[in-house]
C-alpha positions as CSV (number, residue, x, y, z in Angstrom):
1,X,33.9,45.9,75.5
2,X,35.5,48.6,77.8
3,X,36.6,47.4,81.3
4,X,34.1,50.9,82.6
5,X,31.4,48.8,81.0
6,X,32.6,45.5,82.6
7,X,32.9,46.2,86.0
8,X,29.3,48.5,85.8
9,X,27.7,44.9,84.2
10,X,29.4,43.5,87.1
11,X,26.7,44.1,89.9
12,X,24.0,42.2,87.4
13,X,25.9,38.7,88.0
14,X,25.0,39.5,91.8
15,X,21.1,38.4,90.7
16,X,22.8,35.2,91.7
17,X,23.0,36.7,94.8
18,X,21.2,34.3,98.1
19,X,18.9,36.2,100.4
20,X,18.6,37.2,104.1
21,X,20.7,37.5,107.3
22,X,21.8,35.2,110.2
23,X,19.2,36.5,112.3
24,X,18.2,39.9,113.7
25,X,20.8,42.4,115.3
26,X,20.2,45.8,117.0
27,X,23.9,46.7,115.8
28,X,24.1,45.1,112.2
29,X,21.4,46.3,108.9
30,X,19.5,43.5,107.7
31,X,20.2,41.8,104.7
32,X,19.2,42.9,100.9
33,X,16.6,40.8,100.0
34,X,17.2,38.3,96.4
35,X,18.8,40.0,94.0
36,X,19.0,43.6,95.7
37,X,22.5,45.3,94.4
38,X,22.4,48.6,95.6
39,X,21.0,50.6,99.1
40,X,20.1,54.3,99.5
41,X,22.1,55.5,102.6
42,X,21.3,59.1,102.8
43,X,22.2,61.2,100.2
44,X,23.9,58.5,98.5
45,X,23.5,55.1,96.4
46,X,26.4,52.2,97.3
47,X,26.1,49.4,94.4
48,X,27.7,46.0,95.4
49,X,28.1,42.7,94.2
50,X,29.9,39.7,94.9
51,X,30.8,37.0,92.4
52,X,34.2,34.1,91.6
53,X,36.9,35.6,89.8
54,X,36.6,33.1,86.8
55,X,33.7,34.6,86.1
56,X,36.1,38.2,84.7
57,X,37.1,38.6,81.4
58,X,40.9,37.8,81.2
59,X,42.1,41.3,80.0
60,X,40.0,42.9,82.9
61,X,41.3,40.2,85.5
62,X,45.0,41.0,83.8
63,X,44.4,45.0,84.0
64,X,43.3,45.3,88.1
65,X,45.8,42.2,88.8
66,X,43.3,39.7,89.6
67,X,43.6,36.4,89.7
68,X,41.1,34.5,87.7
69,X,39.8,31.4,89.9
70,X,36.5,29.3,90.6
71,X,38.1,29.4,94.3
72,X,38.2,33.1,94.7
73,X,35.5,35.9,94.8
74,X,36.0,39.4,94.0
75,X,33.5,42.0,96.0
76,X,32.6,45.2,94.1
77,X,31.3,48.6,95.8
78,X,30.3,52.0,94.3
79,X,29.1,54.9,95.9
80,X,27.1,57.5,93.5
81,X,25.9,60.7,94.6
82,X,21.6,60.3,94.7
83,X,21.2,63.6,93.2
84,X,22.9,63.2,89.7
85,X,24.6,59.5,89.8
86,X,28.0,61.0,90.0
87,X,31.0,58.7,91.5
88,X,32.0,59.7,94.6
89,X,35.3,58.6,96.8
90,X,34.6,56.9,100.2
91,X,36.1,55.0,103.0
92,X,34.8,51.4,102.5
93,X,35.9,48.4,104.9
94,X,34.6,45.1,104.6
95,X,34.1,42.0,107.1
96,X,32.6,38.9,105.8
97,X,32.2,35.6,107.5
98,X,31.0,32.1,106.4
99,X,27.6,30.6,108.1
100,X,30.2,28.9,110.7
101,X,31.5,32.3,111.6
102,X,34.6,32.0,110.1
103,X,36.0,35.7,109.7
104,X,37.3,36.5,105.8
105,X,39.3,39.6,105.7
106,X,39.1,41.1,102.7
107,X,41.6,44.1,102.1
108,X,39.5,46.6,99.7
109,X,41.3,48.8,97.0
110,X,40.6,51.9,94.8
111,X,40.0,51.8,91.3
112,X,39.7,55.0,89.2
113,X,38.7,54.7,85.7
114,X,37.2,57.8,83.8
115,X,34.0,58.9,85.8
116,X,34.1,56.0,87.5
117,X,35.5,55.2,91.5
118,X,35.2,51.3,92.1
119,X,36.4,49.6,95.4
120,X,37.1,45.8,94.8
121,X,38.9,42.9,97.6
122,X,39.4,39.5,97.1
123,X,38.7,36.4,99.1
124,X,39.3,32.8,98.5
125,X,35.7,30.4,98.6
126,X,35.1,27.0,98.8
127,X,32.2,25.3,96.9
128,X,28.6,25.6,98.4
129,X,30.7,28.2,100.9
130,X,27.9,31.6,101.6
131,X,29.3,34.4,102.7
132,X,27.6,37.7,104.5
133,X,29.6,40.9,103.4
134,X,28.7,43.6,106.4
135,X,30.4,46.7,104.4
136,X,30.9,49.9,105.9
137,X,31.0,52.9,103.7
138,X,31.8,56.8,104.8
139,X,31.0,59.0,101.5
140,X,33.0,62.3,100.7
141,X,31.7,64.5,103.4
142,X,29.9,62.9,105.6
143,X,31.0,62.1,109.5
144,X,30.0,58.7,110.0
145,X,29.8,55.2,108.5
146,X,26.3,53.6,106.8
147,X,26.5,49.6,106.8
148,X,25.1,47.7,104.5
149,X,24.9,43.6,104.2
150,X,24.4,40.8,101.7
151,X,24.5,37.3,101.5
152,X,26.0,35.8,98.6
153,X,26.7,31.6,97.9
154,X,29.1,30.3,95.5
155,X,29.8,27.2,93.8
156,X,32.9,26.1,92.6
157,X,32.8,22.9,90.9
C-alpha cells in the first residue's frame, strides 16, 4: 500500500473520533459532531483527523520521521479545493487543550506527496486523555483564517 493511500485512509480511523465542544463560544466554531472528518469553509473542504501514532504503518512512521507510540497522537489536515477536489497549500496552526485546559502545542508541518499537500503535528497523550483541536486554516488566496474544532479521546493501554 502506497503511503498517498495511507495517510488519505487516515481520516477514517477518526470515526473513533468523540463528539461535541466544552460549551458555547461567540469566538470559537462548534465542534463536528461523531465521526464528522471534514468541514466546508467556503470555497474549500479541510479533512482532519486525529489518532496515536502506533496506530501508522512502520515504513510510513519511518518515511515522515514519526515516532510510533500508544503515548503520542499525530493530527492530520487537508485542504481540497470544493470545485474539483484538488490539494491546495494553506496556512494551518493548531491549539489543542485537554478537558483541564491544559494547552498542547502542536507544531504542524508540510507534507507533499504527488497530488497530495498533507499538514501533520505531533503531541504526546495520556490514556483516557480527550483533546479539542481548534485549527485554523488560511487556503491559497484567501485573506483570512476559517477555524474549525474537534474533539477526539484516546486510550493508551
Amino acid at each position: 500500500m502506497t503511503i498517498k493511500k495511507i495517510l488519505i485512509a487516515l481520516p477514517l480511523l477518526g470515526l473513533l473520533s468523540a463528539c461535541g465542544g466544552p460549551g458555547e463560544s461567540a469566538a470559537a466554531p462548534e465542534a463536528q459532531p461523531a465521526g464528522a472528518s471534514s468541514e466546508i469553509i467556503g470555497d474549500h473542504v479541510v479533512h482532519f483527523s486525529a489518532q496515536t501514532t502506533d496506530q501508522l504503518p512502520p515504513e510510513v512512521a519511518r518515511a515522515y520521521s514519526i515516532v510510533r507510540s500508544k503515548n503520542r497522537a499525530m493530527l492530520n489536515v487537508s485542504v481540497l479545493r470544493a470545485s474539483d477536489n484538488a490539494a491546495v497549500e494553506a496556512g494551518v496552526t493548531v491549539k489543542a487543550v485537554n478537558l483541564t485546559g491544559q494547552l498542547k502545542n502542536i507544531t504542524m508541518r508540510q507534507i507533499d506527496e504527488q497530488n497530495a499537500i498533507y499538514y501533520i503535528g505531533e503531541v504526546a497523550v495520556a490514556n483516557r486523555e480527550t483533546l479539542i483541536f481548534d485549527i485554523s486554516v488560511t487556503p491559497e488566496g484567501e485573506d483570512s483564517p476559517s477555524d474549525v474544532r474537534f474533539k477526539r479521546q484516546f486510550f493508551t493501554d
